[in-house]
C-alpha positions as CSV (number, residue, x, y, z in Angstrom):
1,X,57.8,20.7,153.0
2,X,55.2,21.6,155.8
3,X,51.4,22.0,154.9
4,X,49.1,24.5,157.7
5,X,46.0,23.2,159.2
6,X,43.7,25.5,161.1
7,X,42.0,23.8,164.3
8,X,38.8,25.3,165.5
9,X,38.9,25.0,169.6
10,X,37.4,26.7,172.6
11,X,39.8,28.9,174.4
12,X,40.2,31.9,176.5
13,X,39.7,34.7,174.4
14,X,39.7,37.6,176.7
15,X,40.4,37.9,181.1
16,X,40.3,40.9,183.7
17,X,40.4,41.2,186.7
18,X,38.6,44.0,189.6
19,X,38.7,45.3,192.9
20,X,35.9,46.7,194.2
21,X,35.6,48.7,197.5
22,X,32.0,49.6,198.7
23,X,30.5,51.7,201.7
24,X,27.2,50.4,203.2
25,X,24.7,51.7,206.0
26,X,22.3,49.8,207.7
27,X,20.1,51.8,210.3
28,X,19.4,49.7,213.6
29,X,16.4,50.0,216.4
30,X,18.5,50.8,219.3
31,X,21.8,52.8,219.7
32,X,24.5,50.6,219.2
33,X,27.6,50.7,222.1
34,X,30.2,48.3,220.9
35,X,30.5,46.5,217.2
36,X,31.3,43.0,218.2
37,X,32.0,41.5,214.6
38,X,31.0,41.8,211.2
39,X,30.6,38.7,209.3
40,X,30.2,38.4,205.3
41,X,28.3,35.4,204.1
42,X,26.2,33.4,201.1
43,X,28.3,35.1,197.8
44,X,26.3,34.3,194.8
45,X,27.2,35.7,191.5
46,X,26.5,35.1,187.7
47,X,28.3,36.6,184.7
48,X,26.5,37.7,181.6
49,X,27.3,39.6,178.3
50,X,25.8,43.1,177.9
51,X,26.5,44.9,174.1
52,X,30.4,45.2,174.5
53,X,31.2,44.6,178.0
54,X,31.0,41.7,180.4
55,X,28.2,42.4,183.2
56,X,28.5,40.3,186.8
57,X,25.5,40.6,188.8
58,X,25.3,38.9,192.6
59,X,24.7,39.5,196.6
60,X,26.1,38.6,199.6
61,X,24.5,39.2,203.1
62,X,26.1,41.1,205.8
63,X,25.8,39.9,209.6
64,X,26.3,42.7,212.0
65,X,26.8,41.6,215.7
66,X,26.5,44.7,218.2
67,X,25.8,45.9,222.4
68,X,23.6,48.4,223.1
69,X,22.2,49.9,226.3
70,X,26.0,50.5,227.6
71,X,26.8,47.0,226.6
72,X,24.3,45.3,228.8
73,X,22.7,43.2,225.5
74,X,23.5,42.0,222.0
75,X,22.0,41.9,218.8
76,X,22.7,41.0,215.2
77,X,21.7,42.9,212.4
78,X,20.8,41.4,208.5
79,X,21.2,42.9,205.3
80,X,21.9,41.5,201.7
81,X,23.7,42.9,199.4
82,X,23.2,43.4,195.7
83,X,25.3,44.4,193.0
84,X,25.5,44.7,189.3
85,X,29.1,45.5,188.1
86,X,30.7,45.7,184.4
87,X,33.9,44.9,182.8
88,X,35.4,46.2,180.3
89,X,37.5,42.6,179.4
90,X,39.9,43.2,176.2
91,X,39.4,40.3,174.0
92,X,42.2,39.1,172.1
93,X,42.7,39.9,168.1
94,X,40.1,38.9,165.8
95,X,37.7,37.6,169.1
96,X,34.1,38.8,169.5
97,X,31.4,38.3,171.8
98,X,29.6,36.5,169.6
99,X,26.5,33.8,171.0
100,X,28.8,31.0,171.9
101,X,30.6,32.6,174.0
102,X,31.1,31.7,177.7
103,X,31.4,33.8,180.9
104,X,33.6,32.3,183.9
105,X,33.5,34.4,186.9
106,X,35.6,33.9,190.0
107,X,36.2,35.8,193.2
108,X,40.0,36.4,193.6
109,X,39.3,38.0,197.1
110,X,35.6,37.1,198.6
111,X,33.9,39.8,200.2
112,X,35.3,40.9,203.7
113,X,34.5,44.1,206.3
114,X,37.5,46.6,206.0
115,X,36.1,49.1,208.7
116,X,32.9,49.2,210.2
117,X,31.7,52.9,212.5
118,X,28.6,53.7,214.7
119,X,27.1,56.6,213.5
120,X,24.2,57.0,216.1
121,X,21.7,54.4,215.2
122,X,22.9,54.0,211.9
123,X,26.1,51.6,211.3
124,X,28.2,52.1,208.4
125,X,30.8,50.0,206.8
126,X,32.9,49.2,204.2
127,X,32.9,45.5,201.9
128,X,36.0,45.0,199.5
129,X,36.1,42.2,196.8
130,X,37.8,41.3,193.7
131,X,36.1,39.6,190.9
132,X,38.5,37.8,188.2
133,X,36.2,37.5,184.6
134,X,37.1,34.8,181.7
135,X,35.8,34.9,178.1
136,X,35.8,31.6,176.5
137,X,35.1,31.4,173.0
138,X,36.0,29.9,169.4
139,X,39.0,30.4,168.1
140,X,41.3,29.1,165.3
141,X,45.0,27.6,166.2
142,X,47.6,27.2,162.7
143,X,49.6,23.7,163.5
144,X,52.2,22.6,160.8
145,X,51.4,19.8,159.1
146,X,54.3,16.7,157.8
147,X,53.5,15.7,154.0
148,X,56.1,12.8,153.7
149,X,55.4,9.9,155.5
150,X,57.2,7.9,158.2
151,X,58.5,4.7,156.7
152,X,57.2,1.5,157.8
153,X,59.4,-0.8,159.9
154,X,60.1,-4.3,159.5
155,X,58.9,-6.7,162.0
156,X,60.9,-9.9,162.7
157,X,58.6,-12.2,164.1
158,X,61.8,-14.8,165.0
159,X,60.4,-17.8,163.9
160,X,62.8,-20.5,163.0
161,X,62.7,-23.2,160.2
162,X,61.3,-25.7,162.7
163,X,58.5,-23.6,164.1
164,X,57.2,-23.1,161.2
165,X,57.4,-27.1,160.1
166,X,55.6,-27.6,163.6
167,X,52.5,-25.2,162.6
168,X,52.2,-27.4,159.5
169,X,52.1,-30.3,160.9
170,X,49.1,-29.6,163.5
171,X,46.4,-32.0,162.9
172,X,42.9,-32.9,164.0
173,X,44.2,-35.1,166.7
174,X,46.7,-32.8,168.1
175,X,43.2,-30.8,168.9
176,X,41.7,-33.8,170.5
């Protein structure tokens, strides 16, 4: 006959994923000829829980190389990006988020420049990313549980007759 326990452990309790797809403009000093590269850099992000839903907030910054004056000069352009997106992460049965919960955010696909286009002085461009979310939290695990006993083994030490008339006959000078 099998008894239940109930272990209370820290598991995953709920997990989604997210792609995002994003279009950016940045306005420049002089007309640009020729975009040269488009590099994304310094992701920072930080989950949190908001009423029902999972909330990740970050920023990134975007590093626009370009020519102007008919591609006699270069320049790089700067801008950081924020963002505060939500997630709506199905918990398993029976899960809340309750205080002890934890939020484990990961990028699946870091942030990258699909297409970038002049647009006069003005450069737009588009940033994709996936964020994967984890909700890790109490839960309760049912393990069956053995009532009877193993039985205890015999151990045979092999000691004969004569060892054991040796150990008897130590004395104080055998020490010595």
């Amino acid at each position: 006959m099998s008894l239940y326990k109930e272990i209370v452990t820290k598991a995953v309790i709920g997990k989604g994923k997210k792609y995002f797809k994003d279009n950016y403009s940045i306005d420049v000093d002089n007309t640009p000829t020729t975009i040269l590269g488009c590099w994304v850099i310094n992701h920072k992000f930080k989950g949190y829980k908001t009423n029902e839903k999972i909330g990740v907030s970050g920023s990134y910054d975007v590093n626009i190389w370009y020519s102007y004056d008919n591609d006699s000069k270069t320049t790089v352009v700067n801008k950081n990006i924020s963002y505060n997106d939500l997630f709506n992460v199905r918990l398993k049965e029976s899960a809340d988020l309750s205080n002890d919960t934890d939020i484990i955010v990961r990028t699946l696909k870091q942030p990258s420049c699909l297409g970038i286009n002049i647009n006069g002085k003005s450069i737009t461009f588009d940033i994709e990313k996936e964020l994967g979310v984890e909700v890790v939290g109490e839960t309760k695990v049912k393990i069956a549980i053995e009532e009877d006993e193993e039985p205890w083994e015999d151990i045979d030490d092999e000691l004969t007759e004569k060892d054991i008339e040796e150990i008897d006959n130590v004395t104080d000078e055998f020490i010595k």
